[in-house]
N, C-alpha and C positions, 0 to 999 in steps of 0.2 A: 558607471559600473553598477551593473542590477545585482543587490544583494537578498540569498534568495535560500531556503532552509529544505531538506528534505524531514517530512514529519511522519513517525512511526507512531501508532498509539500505545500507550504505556498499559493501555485495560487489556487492548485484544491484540497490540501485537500485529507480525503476519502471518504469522502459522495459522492462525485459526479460521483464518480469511471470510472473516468478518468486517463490515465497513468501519472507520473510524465511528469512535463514540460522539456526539454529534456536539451534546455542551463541553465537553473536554476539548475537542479540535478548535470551538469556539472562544474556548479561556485562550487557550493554545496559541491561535492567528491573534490577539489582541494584547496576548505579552510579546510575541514576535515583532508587530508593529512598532509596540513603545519600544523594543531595542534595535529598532531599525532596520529592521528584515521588510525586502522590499515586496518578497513574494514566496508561500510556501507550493514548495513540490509535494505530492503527494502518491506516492507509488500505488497502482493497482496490477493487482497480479494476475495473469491470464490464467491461473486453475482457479480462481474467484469467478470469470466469466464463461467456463465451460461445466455449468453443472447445471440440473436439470433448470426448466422455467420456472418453475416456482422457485427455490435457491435463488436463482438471477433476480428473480423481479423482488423479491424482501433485500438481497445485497444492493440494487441498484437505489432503490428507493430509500436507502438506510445513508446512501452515500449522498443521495441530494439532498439529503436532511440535514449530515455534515456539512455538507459543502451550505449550505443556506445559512447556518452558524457562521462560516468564514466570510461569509458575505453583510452579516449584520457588523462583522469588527470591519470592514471595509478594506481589504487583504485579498489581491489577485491570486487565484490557485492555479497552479498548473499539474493536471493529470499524467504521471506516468504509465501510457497503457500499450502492450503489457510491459510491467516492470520486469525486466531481466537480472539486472545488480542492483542488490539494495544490502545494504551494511558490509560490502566485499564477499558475498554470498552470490552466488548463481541462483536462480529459482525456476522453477520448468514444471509445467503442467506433467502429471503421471502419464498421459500418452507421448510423450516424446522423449523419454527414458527407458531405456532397454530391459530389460528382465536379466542378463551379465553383468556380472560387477567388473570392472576394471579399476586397480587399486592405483593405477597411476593415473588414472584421469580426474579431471579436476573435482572439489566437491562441489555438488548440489543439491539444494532444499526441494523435495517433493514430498509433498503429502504428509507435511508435520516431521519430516527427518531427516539428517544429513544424509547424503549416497551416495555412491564413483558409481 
């Protein structure tokens, strides 16, 4: 049995969709190991990767920086992309959300806020 943690960062969160903080992810995969976590998930959010190229290339390069911390504690990562459910939330890039609210449709995170 692969035991194995989904990590949220506690700086930035994923509303702000910003990469993990790089030595915090690092402390992070190195306490996970000594409690026996076999592998962290890491969720990335598809409105993280649809904004312009500069945005992307500071996010992408912020994320190999984390990811290079998780590789110094010796801790396999796995990429959620894109993450769809993260904390029992739905998460959806603003292009794929209607401009109509429907109050019975499920909720979803876009753009820093709940919305039907």
């Amino acid at each position: 049995m692969l035991i194995s943690s989904t990590y949220i960062c506690p700086v930035r969160g994923l509303a702000s969709l910003e990469p993990p903080e790089p030595t915090r992810l690092g402390a992070a995969a190195k306490a996970a190991k000594g409690l026996g976590i076999q592998r962290l998930m890491l969720p990335v959010l598809e409105e993280a990767l649809v904004v312009p190229d500069r945005a992307l290339v500071r996010y992408l390069d912020g994320l190999i920086r984390a990811l290079d911390h998780v590789d110094e504690a010796g801790l396999p990562v796995r990429l959620i992309a894109p993450a769809q459910q993260v904390l029992g939330l739905y998460w959806m890039p603003s292009y794929l959300v209607g401009a109509q609210q429907d109050h019975e449709a499920d909720p979803v995170f876009v753009a820093g806020r709940l919305r039907r």
